[in-house]
C-alpha positions in Angstrom: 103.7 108.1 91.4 103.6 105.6 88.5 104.4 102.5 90.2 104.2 103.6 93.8 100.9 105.5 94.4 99.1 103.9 91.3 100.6 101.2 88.8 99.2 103.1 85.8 102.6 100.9 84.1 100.2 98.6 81.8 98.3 101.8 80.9 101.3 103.0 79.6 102.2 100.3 77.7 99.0 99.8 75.9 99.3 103.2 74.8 102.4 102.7 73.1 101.7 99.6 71.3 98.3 101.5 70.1 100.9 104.0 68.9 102.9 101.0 67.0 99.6 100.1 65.6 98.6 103.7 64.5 101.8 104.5 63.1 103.0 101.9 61.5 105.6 100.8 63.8 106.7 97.3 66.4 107.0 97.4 70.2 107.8 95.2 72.3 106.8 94.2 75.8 110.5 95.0 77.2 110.8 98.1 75.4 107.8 98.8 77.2 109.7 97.8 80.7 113.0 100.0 79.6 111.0 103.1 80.1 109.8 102.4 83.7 110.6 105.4 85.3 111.9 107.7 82.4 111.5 111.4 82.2 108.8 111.6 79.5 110.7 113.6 76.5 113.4 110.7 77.2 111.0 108.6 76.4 109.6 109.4 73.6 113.4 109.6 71.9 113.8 106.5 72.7 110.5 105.2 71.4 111.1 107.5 68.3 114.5 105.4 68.0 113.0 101.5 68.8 109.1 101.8 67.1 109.6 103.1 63.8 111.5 102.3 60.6 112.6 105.4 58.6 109.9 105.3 56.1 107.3 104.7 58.3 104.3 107.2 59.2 105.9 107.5 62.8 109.0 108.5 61.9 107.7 112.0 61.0 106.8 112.2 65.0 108.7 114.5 67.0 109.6 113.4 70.6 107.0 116.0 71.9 103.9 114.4 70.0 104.9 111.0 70.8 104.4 112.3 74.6 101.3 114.3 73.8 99.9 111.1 71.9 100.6 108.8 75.0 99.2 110.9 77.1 95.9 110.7 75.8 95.4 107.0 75.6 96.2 107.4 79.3 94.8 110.2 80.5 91.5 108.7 78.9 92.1 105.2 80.8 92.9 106.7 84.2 89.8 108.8 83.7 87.5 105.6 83.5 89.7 103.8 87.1 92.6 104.7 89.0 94.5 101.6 89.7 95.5 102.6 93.3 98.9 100.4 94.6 98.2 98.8 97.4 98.6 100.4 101.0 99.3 103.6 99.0 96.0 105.3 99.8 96.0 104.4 103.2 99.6 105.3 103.8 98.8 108.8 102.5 95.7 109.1 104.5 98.0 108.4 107.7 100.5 110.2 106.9 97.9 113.5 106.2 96.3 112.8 109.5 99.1 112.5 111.6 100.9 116.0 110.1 103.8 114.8 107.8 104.1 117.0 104.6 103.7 115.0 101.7 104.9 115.7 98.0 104.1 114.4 95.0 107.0 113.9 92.4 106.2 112.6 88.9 107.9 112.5 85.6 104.1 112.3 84.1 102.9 115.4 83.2 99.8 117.7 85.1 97.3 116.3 82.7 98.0 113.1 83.7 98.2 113.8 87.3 94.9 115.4 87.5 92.3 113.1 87.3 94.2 110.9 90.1 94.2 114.3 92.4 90.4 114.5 92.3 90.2 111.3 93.5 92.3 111.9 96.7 91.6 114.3 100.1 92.2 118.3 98.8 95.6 119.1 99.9 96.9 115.6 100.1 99.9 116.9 98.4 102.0 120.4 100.2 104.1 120.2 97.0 103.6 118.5 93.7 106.7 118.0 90.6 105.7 117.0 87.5 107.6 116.0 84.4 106.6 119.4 82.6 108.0 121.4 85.5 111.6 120.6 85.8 114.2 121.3 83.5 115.8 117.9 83.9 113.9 115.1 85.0 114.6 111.6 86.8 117.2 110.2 87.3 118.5 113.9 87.5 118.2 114.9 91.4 116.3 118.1 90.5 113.0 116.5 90.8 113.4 115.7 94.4 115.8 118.5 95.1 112.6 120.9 94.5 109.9 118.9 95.9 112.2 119.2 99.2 112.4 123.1 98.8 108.7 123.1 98.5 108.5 121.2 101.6 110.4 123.5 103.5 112.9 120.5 104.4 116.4 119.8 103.5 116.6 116.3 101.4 118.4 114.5 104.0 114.9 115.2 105.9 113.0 113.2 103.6 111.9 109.9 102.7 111.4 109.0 98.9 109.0 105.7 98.1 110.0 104.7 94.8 109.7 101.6 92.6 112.2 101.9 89.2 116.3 102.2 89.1 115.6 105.8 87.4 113.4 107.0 90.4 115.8 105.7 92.6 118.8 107.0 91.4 117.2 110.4 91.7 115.4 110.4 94.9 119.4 109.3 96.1 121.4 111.6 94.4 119.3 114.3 96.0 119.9 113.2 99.6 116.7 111.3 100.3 116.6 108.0 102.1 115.0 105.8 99.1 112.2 103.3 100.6 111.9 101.1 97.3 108.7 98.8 96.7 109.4 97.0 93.4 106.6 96.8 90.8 107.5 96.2 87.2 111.0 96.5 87.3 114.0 94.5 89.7 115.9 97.7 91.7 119.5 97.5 92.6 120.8 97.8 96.2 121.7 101.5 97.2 123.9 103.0 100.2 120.0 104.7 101.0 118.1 102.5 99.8 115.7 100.6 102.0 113.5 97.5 100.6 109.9 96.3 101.2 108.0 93.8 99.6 104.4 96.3 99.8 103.1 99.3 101.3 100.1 97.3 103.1 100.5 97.6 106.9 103.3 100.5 106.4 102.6 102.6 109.6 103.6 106.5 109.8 106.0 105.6 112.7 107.9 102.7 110.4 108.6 105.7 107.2 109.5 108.4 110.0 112.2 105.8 111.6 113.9 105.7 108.1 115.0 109.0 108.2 
C-alpha cells in the first residue's frame, strides 16, 4: 500500500526523525530509505540499532513502542490528507467495477490502514493483510500467500503492484506476477517482475494480460 496505493513514505520519515528529536537520538535521510518496505517490528530493531546511543533516552525503547510511537505521528498525518499515488484510485475503481477481486496487503498495521479505507468505495478490498496479522511479514511470502487464500485464487492467479525490493521479493516468492512502479527506492529485475514507470492510464485489460 505504502508506495503503491498512497506514498505515505515521507510521512514515515518525519515520524522517525521526530522520534530522533524526542529521544535523543540521529537519523538520517537513507536510514529512512533502508526501511522502504520492511515489516514494521523489523523496523523498529533496526531503528533501535541506528537512532540511539546506549545511554540515550531511546535506548530504553523496545522494538514494539518504537512501532506504536511511529504510528501515531502517522496515523495523525494521514488523518489530516491521504496522499493518493497516482492512477492508484482510478485503477482500483476499474478494477471494482469491472469484477476483479482486489486485496490489500500491508506491512502497516490496521490503525494505519483505516483512515485510508474510509476514504475509498466500501468493499474496495475482498481481502485485506496487515503487518499485525501475519506471523512473518515481507519479504516473507506469507503476506501474499494469504491474501491469495482470502481471494479464493491460487498465487500464480494473481498480480501483485509493488514499489520496494522487500515487497517484491515477497509478492515473488509466493507465486505472483510482480508489476513494480518504483517510488522511493530503485527495484531489481525479477524472473516475474514486470516494470512501469506509473499507474496513470493502467487499464483493467493491461493488469489481467500479466497473468
Amino acid at each position: 500500500m505504502d508506495g503503491t496505493l498512497v506514498d505515505t513514505e515521507p510521512y514515515w520519515m518525519e515520524a522517525e526523525f521526530d522520534l530522533a528529536e524526542q529521544y535523543g537520538g540521529r537519523w538520517t535521510h537513507e536510514h529512512g530509505l533502508a526501511l522502504v518496505g520492511n515489516d514494521l517490528l523489523e523496523s523498529g530493531r533496526y531503528i533501535l540499532q541506528h537512532m540511539f546511543e546506549p545511554d540515550s533516552p531511546g535506548a530504553a525503547l523496545t522494538p514494539e513502542q518504537v512501532v506504536e510511537l511511529l504510528l501515531d505521528g502517522v496515523v495523525a498525518r494521514v488523518e489530516k490528507a491521504v496522499p493518493w499515488r497516482p492512477g492508484a484510485r482510478e485503477l482500483l475503481d476499474d478494477l471494482l467495477d469491472a469484477g476483479v477481486p482486489c486485496a490489500l496487503v500491508t506491512m502497516s498495521y490496521q490503525r494505519f490502514v483505516d483512515p485510508i479505507l474510509t476514504q475509498l468505495p466500501a468493499g474496495a478490498f475482498a481481502e485485506i493483510v496487515t503487518g499485525d496479522r501475519v506471523s512473518q511479514g515481507k519479504p516473507h511470502p506469507e503476506p501474499y500467500l494469504k491474501a491469495a487464500a482470502g481471494l479464493g485464487l491460487a498465487p500464480e492467479e494473481c498480480v501483485a503492484i509493488e514499489d520496494s525490493n522487500t515487497g517484491a521479493t515477497s509478492a515473488e516468492a509466493a507465486g505472483c506476477t510482480v508489476l513494480v512502479v518504483e517510488c522511493h527506492v530503485p527495484v531489481a529485475p525479477g524472473e516475474r517482475r514486470v516494470f512501469r514507470d506509473s499507474l496513470e492510464g493502467l487499464t483493467v485489460d493491461d493488469v489481467l494480460t500479466l497473468r
